[in-house]
N, C-alpha and C positions, 0 to 999 in steps of 0.2 A: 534292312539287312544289318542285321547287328555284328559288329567286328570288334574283336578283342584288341586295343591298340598297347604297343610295349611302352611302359612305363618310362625305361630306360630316355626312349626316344621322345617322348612329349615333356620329360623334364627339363631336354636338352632344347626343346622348341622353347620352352619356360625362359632360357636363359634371356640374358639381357642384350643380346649382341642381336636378337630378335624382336627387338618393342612394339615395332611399328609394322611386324609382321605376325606375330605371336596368333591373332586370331585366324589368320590365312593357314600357317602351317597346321593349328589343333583341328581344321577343319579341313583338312582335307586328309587323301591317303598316307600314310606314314611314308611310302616309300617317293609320293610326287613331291610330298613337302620337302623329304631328304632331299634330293636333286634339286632345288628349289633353293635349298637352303647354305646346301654345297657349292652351287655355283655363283654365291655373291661376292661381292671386292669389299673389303680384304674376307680371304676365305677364313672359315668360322673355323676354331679352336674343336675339334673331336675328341672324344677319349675312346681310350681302349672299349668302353661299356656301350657308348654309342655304338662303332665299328660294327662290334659281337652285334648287338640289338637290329643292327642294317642289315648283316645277313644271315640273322635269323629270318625277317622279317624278308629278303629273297630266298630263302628255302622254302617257309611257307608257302610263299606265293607260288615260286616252282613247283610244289606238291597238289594246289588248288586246281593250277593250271594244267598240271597232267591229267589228273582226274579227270576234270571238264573236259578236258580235248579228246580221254577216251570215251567219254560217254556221250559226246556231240560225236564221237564216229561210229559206235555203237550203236545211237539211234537213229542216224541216216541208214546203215546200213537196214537197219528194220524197217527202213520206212522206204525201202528200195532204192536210196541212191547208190550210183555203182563207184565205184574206185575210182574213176575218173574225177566224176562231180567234187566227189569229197576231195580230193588231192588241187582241183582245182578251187575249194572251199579253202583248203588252207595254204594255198600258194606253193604248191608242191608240184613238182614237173612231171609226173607220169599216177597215174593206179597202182602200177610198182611200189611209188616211193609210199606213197598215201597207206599203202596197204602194211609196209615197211615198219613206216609211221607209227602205227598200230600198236605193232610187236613189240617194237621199243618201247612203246610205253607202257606194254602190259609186264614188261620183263623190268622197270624202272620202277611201277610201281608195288611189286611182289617183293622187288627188294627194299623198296622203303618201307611196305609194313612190316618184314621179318625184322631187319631193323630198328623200327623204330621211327625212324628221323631221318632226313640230310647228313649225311658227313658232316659234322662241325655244326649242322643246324639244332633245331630245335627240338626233343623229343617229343612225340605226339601223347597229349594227353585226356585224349580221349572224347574231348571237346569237341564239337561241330568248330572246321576252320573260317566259314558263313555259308 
């Protein structure tokens, strides 16, 4: 699965307040390492470039992740699971909500591709996001 990682961010895993962690954070997801790397004593120096680079990098993921969640309901539903299943698939309290669910992301996702991007995220460029 090849994953485009933001430079911004693995320069920052580079730095030196990282030594003995440097090979842990380049290898794993940009956004586990962040949390990872955020929550040590004393907490690490950010810049403004990191910041942007983090939620760029939760936009994407938000965009991935809608996607997939429409198209894991999309293919249940073709493969006959009912609103229930699926709503209890994703921890959802009724077929209502499951079905709800849906709508919201098809109305989230319509507006992210006229758009472009995330509010404040990243513009999509054209790339497979994995």
């Amino acid at each position: 699965m090849a994953h485009n990682r933001n430079p911004a961010i693995d320069q920052w895993f580079h730095g030196h307040q990282f030594d003995q962690d440097r090979h842990l954070l380049l290898d794993l997801d940009q956004l586990t390492g962040l949390i990872i790397a955020s929550n040590r004593a004393p907490a690490p120096d950010l810049t403004d470039d990191v910041l942007t680079a983090w939620y760029q990098e939760l936009a994407r993921h938000r965009r991935v992740l809608a996607q997939s969640e429409a198209a894991f309901i999309d293919q249940a539903r073709r493969h006959g699971w009912s609103w229930q299943r699926i709503a209890d698939a994703l921890w959802l309290p009724n077929a209502d909500a499951a079905h709800h669910r849906r709508s919201t992301l098809a109305d989230e996702l319509a507006r992210v591709h006229q758009d472009g991007g995330w509010p404040g995220g990243p513009q999509s460029t054209g790339q497979d996001d994995e």
